[in-house]
Rosetta silent file (secondary structure, phi, psi, omega in degrees, C-alpha in Angstrom):
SEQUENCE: XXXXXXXXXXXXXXXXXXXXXXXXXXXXXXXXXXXXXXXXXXXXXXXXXXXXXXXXXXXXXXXXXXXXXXXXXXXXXXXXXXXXXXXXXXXXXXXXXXXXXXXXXXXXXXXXXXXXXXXXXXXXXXXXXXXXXXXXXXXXXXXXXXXXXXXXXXXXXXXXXXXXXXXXXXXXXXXXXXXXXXXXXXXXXXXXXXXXXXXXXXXXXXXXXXXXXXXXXXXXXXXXXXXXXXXXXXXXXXXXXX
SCORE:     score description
SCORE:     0.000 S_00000001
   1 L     0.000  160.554 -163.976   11.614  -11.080   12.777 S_00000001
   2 L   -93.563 -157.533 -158.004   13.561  -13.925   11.020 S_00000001
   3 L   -95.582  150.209 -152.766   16.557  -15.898   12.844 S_00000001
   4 L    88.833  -74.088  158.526   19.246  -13.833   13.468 S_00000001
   5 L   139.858  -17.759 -175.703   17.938  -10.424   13.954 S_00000001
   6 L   -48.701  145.075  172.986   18.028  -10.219    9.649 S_00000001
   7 L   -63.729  140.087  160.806   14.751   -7.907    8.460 S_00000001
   8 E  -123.602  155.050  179.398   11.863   -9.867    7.258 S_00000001
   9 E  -128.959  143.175  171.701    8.929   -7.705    5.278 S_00000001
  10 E  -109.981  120.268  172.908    5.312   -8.949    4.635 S_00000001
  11 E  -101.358  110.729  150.616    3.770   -7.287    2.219 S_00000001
  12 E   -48.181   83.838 -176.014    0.196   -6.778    2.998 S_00000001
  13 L   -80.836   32.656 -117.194   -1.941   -7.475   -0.046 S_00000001
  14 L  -102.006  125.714  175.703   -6.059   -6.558    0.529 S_00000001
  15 E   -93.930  102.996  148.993   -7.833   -8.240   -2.567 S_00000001
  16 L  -152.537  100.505  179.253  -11.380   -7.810   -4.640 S_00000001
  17 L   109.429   62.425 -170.438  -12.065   -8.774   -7.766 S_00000001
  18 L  -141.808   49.136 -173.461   -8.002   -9.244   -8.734 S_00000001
  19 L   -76.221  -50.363 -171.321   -8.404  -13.468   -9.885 S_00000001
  20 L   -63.642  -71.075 -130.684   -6.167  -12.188  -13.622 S_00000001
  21 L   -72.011  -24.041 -169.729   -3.998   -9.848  -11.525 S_00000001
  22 H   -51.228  -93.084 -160.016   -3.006  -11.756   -8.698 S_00000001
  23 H   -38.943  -23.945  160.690   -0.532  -14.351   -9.824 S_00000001
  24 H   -68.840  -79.465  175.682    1.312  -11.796  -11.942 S_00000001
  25 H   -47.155  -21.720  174.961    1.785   -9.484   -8.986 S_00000001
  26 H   -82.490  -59.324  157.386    2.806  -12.458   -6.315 S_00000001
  27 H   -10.506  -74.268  169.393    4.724  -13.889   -8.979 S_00000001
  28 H   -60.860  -56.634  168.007    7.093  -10.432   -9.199 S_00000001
  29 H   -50.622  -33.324 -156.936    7.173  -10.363   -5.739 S_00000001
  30 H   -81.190  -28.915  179.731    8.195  -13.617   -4.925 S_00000001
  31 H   -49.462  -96.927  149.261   10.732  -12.852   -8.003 S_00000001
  32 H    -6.285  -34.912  152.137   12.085   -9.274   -6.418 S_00000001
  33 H  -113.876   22.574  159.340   12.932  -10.826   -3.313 S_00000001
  34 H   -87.248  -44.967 -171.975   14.906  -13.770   -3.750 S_00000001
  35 H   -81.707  -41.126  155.688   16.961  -11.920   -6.607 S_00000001
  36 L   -42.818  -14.357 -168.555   17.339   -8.916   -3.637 S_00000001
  37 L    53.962   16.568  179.127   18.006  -11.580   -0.875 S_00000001
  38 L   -87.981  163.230 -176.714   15.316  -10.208    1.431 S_00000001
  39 E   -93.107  153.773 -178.326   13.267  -12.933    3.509 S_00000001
  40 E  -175.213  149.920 -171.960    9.200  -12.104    2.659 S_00000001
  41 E  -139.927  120.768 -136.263    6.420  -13.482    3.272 S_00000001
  42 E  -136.190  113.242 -174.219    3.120  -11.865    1.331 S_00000001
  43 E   -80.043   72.286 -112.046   -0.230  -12.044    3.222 S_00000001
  44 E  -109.534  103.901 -177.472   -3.150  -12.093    0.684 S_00000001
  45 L  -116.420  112.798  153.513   -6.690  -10.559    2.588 S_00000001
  46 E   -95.571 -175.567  176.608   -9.547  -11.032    0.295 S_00000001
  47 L   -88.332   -3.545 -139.795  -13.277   -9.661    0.591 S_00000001
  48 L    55.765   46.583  170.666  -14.803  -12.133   -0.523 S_00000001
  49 L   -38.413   88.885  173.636  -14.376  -11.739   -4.304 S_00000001
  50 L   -27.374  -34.514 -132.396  -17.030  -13.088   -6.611 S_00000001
  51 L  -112.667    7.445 -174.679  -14.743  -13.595   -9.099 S_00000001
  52 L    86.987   15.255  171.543  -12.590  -16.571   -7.589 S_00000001
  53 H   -43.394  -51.527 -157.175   -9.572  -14.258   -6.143 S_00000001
  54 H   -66.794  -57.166  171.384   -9.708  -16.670   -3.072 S_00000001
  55 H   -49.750  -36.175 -168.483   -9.511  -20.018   -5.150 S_00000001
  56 H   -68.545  -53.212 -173.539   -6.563  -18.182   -7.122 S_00000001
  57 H   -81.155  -21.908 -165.561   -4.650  -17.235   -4.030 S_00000001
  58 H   -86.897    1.969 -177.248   -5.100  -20.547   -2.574 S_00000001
  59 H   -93.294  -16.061  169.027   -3.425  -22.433   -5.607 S_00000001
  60 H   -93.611  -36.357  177.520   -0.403  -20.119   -5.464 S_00000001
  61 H   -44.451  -38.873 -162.983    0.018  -20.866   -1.759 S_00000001
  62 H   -76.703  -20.140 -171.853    0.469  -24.984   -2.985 S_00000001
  63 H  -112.824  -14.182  171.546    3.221  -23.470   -5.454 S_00000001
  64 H  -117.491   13.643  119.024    5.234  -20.884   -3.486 S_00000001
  65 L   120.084  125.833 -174.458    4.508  -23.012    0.168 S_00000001
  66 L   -37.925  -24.978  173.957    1.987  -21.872    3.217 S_00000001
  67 L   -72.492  -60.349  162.014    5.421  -19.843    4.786 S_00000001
  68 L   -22.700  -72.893 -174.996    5.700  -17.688    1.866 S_00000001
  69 L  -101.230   84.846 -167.302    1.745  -17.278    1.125 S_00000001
  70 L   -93.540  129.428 -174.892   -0.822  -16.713    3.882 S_00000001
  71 E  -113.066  147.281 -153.702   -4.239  -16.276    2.759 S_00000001
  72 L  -164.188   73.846 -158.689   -6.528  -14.595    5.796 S_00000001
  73 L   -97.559  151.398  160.608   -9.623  -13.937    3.346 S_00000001
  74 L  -123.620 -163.038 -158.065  -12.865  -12.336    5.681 S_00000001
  75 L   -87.645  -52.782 -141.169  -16.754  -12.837    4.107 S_00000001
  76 L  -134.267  169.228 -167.222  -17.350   -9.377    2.903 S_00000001
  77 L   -93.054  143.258 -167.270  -15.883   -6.539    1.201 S_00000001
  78 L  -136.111   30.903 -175.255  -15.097   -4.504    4.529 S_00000001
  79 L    77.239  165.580 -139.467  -12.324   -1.175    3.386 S_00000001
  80 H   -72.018  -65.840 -162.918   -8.985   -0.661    3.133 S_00000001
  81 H   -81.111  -29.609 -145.087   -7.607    0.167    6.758 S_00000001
  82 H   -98.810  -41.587  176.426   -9.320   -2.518    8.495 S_00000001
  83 H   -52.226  -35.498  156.324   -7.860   -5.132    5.805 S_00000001
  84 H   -70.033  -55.982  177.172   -4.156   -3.741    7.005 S_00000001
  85 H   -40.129  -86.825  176.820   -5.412   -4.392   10.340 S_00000001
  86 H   -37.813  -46.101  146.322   -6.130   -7.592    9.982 S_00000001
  87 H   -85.645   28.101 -173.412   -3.511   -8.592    8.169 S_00000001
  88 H   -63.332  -56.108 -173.045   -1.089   -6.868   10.518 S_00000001
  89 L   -31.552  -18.333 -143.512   -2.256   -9.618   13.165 S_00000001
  90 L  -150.278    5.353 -178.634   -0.887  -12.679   11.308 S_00000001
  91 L  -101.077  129.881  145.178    2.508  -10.657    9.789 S_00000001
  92 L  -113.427   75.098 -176.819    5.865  -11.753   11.074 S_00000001
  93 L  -123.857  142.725  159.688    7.963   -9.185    9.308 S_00000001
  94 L   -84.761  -39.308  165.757    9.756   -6.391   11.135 S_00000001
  95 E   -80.690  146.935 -172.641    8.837   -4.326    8.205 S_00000001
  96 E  -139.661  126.328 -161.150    5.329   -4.196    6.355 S_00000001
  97 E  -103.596  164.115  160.700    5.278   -3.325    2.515 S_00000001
  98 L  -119.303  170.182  169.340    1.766   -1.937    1.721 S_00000001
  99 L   161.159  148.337  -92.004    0.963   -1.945   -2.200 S_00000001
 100 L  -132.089  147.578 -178.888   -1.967   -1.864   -4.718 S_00000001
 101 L  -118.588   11.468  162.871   -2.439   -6.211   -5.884 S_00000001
 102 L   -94.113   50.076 -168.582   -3.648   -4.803   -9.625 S_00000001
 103 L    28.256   12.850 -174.185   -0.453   -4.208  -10.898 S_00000001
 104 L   -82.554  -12.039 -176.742   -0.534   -0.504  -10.961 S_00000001
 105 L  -117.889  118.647 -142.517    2.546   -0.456   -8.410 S_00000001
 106 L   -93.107  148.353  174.345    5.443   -2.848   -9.698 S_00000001
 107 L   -70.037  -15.182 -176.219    7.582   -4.874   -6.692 S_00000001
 108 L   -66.419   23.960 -178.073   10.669   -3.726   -8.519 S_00000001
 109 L  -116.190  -15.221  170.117   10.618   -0.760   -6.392 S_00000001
 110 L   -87.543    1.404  175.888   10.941   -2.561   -3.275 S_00000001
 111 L   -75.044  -71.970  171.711   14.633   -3.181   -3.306 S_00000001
 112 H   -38.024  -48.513  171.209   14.741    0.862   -3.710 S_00000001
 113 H   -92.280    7.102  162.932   12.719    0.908   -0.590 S_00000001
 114 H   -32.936  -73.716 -171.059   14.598   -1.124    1.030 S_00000001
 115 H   -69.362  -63.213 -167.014   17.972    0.572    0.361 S_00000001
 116 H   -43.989  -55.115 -160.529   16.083    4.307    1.197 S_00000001
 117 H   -61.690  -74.520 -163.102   15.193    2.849    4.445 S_00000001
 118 H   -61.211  -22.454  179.049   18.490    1.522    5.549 S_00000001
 119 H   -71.258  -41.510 -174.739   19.965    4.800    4.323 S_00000001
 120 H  -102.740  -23.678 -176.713   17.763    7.332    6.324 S_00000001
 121 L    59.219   58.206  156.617   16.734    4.691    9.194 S_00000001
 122 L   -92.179  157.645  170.237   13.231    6.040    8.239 S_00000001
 123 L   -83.868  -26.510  177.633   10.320    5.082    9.908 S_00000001
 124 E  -123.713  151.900  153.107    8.419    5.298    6.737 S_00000001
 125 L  -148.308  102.558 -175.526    9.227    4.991    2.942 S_00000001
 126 L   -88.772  137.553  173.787    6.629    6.575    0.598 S_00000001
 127 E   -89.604  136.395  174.086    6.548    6.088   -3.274 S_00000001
 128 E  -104.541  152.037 -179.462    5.617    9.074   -4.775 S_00000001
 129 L  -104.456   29.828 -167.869    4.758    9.535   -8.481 S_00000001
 130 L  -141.670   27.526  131.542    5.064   13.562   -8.290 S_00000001
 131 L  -135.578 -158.602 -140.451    9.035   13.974   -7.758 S_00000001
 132 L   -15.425  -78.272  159.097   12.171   13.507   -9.332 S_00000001
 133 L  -121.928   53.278  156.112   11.207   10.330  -12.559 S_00000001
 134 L   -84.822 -173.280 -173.251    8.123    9.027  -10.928 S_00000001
 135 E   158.360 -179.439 -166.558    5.048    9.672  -12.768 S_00000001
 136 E  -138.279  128.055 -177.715    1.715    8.365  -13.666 S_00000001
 137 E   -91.996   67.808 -144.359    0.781    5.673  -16.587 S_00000001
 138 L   131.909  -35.223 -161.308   -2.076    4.679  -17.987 S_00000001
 139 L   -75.267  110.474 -162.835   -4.343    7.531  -16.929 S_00000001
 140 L   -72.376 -178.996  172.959   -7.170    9.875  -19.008 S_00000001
 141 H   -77.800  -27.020  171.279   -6.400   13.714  -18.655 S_00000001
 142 H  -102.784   -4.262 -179.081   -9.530   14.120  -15.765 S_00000001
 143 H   -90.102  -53.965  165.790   -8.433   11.043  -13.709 S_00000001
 144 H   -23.497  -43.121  167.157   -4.684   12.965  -14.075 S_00000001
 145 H   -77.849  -72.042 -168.297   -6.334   16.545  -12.966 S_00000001
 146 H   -41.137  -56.446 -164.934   -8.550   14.821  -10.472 S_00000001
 147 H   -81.125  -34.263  168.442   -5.418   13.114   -8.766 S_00000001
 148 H   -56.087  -65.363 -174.002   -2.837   16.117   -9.062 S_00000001
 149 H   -41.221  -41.805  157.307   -5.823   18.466   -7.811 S_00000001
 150 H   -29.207  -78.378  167.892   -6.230   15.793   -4.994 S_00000001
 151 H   -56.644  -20.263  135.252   -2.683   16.468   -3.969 S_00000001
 152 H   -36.456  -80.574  172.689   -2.415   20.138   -4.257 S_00000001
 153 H   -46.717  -36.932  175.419   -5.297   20.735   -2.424 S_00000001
 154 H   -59.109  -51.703  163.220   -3.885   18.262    0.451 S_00000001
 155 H   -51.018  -34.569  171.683   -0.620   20.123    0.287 S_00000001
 156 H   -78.925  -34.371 -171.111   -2.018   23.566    0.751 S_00000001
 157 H   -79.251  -49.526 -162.947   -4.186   22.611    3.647 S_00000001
 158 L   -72.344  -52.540 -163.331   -1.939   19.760    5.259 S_00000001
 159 L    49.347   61.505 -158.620    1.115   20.531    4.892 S_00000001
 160 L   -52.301  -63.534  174.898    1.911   16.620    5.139 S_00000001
 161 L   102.781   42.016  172.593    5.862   17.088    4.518 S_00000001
 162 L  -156.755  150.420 -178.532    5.466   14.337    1.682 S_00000001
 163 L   -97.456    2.364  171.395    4.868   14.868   -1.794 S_00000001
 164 L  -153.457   95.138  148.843    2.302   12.004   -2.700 S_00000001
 165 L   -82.914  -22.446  155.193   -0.617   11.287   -0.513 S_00000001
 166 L   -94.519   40.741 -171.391   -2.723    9.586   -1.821 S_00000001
 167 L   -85.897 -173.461  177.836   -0.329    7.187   -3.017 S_00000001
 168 L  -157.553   52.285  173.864   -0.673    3.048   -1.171 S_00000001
 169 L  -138.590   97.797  178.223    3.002    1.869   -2.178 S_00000001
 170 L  -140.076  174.289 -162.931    4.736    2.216    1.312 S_00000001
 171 E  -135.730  115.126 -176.052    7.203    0.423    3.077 S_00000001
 172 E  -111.809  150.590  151.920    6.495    0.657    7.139 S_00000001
 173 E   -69.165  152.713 -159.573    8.165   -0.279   10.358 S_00000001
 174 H   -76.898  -39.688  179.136    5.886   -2.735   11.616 S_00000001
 175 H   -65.855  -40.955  177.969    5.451   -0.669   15.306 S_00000001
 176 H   -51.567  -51.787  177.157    5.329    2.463   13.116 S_00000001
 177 H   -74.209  -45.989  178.235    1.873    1.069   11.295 S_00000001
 178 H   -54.528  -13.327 -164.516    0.472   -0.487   14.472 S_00000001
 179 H   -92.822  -79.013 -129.035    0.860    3.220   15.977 S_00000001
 180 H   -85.484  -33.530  169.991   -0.763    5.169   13.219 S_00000001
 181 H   -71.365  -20.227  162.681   -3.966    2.469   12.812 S_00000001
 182 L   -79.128  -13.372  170.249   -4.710    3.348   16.305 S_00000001
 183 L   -75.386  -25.462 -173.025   -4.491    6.781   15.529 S_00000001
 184 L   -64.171  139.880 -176.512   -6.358    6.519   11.799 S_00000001
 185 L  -125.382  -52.952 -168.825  -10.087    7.347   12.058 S_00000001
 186 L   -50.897  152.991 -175.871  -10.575    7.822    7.989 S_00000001
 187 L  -124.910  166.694  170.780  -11.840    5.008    5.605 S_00000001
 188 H    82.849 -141.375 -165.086  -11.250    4.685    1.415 S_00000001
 189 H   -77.228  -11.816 -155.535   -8.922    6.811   -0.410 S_00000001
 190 H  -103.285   -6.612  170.391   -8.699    9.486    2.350 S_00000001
 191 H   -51.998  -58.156  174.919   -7.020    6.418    4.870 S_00000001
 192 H   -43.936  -30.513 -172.453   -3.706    7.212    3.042 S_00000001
 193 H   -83.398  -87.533 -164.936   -3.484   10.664    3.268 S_00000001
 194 H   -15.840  -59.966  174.874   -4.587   10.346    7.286 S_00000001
 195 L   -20.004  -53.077 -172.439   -1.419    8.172    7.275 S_00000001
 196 L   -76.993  -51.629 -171.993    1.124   10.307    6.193 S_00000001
 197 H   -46.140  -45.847  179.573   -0.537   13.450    8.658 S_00000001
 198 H   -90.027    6.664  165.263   -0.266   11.580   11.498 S_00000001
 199 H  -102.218  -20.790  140.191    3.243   10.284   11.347 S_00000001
 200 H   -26.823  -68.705  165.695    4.105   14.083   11.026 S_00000001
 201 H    -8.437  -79.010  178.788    2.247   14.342   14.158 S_00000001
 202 H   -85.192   15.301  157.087    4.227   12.082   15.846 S_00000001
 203 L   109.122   -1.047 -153.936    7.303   13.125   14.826 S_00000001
 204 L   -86.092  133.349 -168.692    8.100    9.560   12.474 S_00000001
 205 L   -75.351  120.849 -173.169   10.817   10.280    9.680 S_00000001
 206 L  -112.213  140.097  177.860    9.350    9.872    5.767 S_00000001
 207 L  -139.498  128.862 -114.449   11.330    8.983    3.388 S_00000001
 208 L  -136.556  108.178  169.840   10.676    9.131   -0.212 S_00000001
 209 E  -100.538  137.028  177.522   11.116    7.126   -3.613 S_00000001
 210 E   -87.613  100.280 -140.475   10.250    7.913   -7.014 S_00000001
 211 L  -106.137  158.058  105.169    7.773    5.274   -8.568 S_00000001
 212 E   -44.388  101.586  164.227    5.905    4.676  -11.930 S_00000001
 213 E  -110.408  156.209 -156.329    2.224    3.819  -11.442 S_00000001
 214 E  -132.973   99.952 -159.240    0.328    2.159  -13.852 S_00000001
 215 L   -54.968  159.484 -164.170   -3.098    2.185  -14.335 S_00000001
 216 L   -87.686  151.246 -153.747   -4.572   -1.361  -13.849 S_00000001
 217 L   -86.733  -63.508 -168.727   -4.336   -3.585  -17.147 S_00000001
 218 L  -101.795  147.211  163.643   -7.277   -6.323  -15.761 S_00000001
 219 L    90.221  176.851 -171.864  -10.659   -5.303  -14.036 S_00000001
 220 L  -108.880  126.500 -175.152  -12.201   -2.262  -13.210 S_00000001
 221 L   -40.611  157.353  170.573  -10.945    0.583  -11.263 S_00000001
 222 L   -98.278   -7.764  173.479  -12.418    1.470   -7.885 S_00000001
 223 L   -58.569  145.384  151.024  -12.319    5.245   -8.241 S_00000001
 224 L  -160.158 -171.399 -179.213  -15.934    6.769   -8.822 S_00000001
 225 L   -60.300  -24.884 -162.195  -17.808    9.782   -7.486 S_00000001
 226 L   -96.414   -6.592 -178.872  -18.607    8.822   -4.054 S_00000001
 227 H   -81.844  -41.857 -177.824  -14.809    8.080   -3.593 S_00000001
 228 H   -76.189   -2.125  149.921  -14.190   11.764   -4.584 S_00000001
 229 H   -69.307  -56.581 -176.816  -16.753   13.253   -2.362 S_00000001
 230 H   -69.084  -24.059  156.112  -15.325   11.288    0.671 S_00000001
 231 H   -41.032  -79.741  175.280  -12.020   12.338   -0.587 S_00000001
 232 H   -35.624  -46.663 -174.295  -13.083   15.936   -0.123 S_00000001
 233 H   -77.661  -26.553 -179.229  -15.135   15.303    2.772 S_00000001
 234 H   -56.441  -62.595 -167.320  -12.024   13.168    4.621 S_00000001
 235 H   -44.081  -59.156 -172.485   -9.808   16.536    3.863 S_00000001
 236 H   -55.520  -41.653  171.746  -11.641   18.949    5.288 S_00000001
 237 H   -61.417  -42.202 -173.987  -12.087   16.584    8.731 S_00000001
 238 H   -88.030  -28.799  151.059   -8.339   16.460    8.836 S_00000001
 239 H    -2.518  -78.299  174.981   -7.868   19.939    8.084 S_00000001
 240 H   -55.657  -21.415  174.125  -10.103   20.487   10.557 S_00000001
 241 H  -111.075    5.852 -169.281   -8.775   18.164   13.339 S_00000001
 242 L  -134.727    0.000    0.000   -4.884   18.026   12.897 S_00000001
């Protein structure tokens, strides 16, 4: 936590293949919380990105300064949850932003979770694009169907007590996420969803903002069929176990 007892938040960044997108998204961050007055610090984990991501993040550490930018890159590409793990270890933020580093989820929204947070003294604050003027950008008519049906189906089975699950623009207490990665079994797209189920579980308070996402401008998405099989197959295990 920073000096004082003031909140600091690390936003958790897991990188592959992002070399265009990065400095635009770090950029807006670094923007969004200096004009907000929050302290942040934004923790960059690549995969080991063919594409130079790693070279990329290490020339914005020399321009916004090694406190600011920590890069904690591993060899290989190695999922999603384990990438939060890892950079949990090395975040000194009481709070931990999670969020997408391809521009589909914009940092102006973190002020908003900010404020939601101090307002409900939630343990969580998820953006959702499916209430009040959130929405989805960018998007064909079957990736739109795919991702509503995704959430429907989740809703009927789960009964989460959040309206977007498979969203990855959240704002955590930092004790709150270390609880729920020891509880998290799931890997991919279906890690998010686990997320939300199991701070139901344990009783942790969600609290909810309404976001624009934006399909990504550079590089190529990561959805494909085997993500939507493990999607399916992910449900049905928590279905079945929660």
């Amino acid at each position: 936590m920073a000096a004082g007892g003031a909140d600091k938040f690390s936003v958790l960044l897991p990188t592959y293949n992002e070399r265009e997108n990065l400095p635009l998204v770090v950029w807006l961050l670094a923007r969004t919380f200096q004009e907000s007055g929050n302290n942040f610090e934004i923790i960059i984990i690549d995969d080991g990105s063919p594409d130079g991501t790693q070279e990329i993040a290490e020339q914005l550490q020399k321009i916004y300064g090694s406190d600011k930018i920590l890069l904690r890159p591993r060899a290989r590409k190695l999922g999603l949850g384990t990438a939060y793990i890892h950079g949990m270890k090395h975040a000194t933020g009481n709070f931990i932003v999670i969020m997408d580093a391809d521009l589909s989820h914009h940092p102006k929204f973190i002020p908003e979770f900010i404020r939601k947070q101090k307002e409900g003294n939630f343990d969580i604050v998820s953006g959702t694009r499916y209430k009040g003027n959130g929405g989805v950008y960018g998007w064909d008519l079957k990736r739109k169907l795919i991702s509503r049906g995704a959430n429907f189906l989740t809703q009927v089975l789960l009964r989460p007590g959040a309206s977007d699950l498979t969203g990855s623009f959240r704002l955590y207490r930092k004790e709150v996420l270390q609880k729920l990665m020891e509880k998290c079994v799931s890997k991919g797209y279906v890690f998010q969803m686990e997320m939300i189920v199991r701070a139901r579980q344990l009783g942790y308070s969600i609290g909810e903002v309404p976001i624009s996402f934006v399909d990504r401008v550079y590089g190529e998405s990561k959805l494909g069929g085997n993500e939507i099989v493990s999607f399916l197959k992910g449900l049905l295990t928590l279905f079945a176990t929660t």
